[in-house]
N, C-alpha and C positions, 0 to 999 in steps of 0.2 A: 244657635244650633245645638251646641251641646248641653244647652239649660234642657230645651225639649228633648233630647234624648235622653236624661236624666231622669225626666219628669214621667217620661213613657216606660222608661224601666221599672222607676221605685212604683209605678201605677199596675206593672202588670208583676211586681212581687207580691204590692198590697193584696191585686185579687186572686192569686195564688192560694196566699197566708189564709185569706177570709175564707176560700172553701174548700180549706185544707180539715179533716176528720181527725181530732183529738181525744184522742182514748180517756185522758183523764179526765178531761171536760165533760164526758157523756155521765149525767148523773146516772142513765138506765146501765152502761156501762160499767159504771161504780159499781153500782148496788147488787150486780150479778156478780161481779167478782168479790166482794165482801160476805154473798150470802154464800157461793160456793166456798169459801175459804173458811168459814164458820161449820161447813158438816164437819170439816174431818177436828176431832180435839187435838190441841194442840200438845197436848202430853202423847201424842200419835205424832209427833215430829222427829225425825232423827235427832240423836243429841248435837251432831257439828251444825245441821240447819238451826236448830235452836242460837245455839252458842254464835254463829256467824251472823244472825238477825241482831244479837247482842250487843256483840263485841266489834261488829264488822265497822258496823257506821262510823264510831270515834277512829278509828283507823282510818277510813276512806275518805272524810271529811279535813281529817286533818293535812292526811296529802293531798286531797283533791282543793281545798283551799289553799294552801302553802305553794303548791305547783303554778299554779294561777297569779297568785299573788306575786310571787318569783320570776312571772312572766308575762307582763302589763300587754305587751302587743299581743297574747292569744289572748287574754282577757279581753282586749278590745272586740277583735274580729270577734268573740263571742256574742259581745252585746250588740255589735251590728247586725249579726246575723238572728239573732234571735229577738229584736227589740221589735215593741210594739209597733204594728204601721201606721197608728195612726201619731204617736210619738215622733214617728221618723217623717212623717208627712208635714207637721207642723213645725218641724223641726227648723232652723233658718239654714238657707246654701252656704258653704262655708262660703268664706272671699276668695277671689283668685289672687293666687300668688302674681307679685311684681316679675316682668319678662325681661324685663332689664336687668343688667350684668350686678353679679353680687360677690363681694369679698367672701372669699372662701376661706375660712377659719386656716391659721396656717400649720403646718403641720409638726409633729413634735422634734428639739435638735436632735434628742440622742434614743440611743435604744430603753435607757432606763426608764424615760418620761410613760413610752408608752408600757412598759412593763405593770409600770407603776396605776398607771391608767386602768389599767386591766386589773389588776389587780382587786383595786377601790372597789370599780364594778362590780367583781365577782362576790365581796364582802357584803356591799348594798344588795347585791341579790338574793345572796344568804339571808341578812336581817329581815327584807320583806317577806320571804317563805317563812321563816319562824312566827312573824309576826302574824299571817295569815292564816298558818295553822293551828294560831292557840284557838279562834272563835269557830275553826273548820271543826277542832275535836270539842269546842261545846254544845256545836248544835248537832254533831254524832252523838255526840252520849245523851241528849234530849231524845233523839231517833232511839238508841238505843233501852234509854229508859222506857221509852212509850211500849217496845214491844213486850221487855221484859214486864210490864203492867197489865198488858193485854192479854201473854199468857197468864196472869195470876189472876184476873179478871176470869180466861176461858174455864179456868178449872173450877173457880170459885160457883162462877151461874150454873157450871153441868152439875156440878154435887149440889145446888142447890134445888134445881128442877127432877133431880132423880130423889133429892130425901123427900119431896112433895107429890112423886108420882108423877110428873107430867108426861104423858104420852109425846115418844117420840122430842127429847128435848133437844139432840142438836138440830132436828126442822125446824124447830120454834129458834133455837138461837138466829139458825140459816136466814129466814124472815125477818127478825129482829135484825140482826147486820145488812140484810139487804134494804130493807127501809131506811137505817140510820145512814148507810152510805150512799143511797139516792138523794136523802134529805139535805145533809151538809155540804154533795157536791152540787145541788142547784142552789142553794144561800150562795156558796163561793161564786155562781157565774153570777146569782144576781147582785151581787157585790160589785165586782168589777163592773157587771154592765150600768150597776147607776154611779162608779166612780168615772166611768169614761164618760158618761153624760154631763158630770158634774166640771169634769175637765174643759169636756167641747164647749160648754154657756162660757167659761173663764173668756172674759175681752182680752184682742191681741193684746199684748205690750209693744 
């Protein structure tokens, strides 16, 4: 009874997930937000919005991976929550625990034990968040880099369409990023969609 009530749950998250509307996913989506963000020049940015698209990511990466890593049970419930349904579908039922009576770890004699106990932990929690946020602040500053390139990119194309006279050059940029980012985000779905194909043929084990 509770297998199929399990099986009706994870069944009506699955169809949930499936016709649930993904902003990122919509290449038509993309590609209108990349050609609107392409009129305005980006030397037309405040300097803190500048400097925050910068600087922001290796900051937010590093704690946003460090916190995480610091903290394995929201990690989990993350990837529960967010994990592919068809990964979670295939996935095997955990085993049911034994109902029978179980030795309960005994408790510590003295107050120092668990001091000490606590202690350790707090140390082990520390090292996982440092160690988390070293790859959190390299893929900010990867983030970071890309934008700082793409302003040098914006200004570079607009001075080069204005010494050649092209009418109207951020329309032509606008176009230009809205085709590139229709383009890349329909590759990205077809990507996935012929890696989950290529999953679903894989024979059980």
């Amino acid at each position: 009874m509770s297998t199929q009530n399990h099986d009706s749950t994870q069944n009506q998250d699955t169809a949930g997930r499936a016709g649930r509307y993904d902003f990122w996913r919509d290449p038509w989506a993309q590609g209108a937000l990349n050609g609107a963000l392409a009129l305005i020049p980006a030397r037309k940015y405040p300097r803190w919005l500048r400097r925050t698209l910068v600087w922001g990511p290796p900051v937010a990466g590093a704690l946003g991976l460090g916190y995480l890593a610091s903290n394995p049970e929201l990690l989990r419930k993350l990837g529960e929550r967010y994990a592919d349904p068809q990964d979670a579908s295939s996935a095997e039922p955990a085993e049911a625990e034994p109902s029978g009576p179980q030795a309960s770890p005994e408790p510590p004699t003295g107050g120092d034990a668990g001091g000490e106990e606590q202690s350790q932990h707090e140390v082990a929690r520390w090292k996982r968040g440092v160690i988390g946020a070293v790859p959190g602040a390299f893929l900010g500053t990867l983030v970071g880099a890309t934008f700082a390139g793409g302003f040098w990119v914006d200004e570079k194309v607009d001075r080069a369409l204005r010494r050649y006279h092209v009418p109207f050059p951020r329309v032509v940029m606008g176009y230009s990023s809205a085709a590139l980012g229709w383009w890349l985000t329909h590759q990205m779905n077809v990507y996935e969609e012929r890696q989950k194909v290529k999953e679903a043929a894989k024979p059980a084990s």
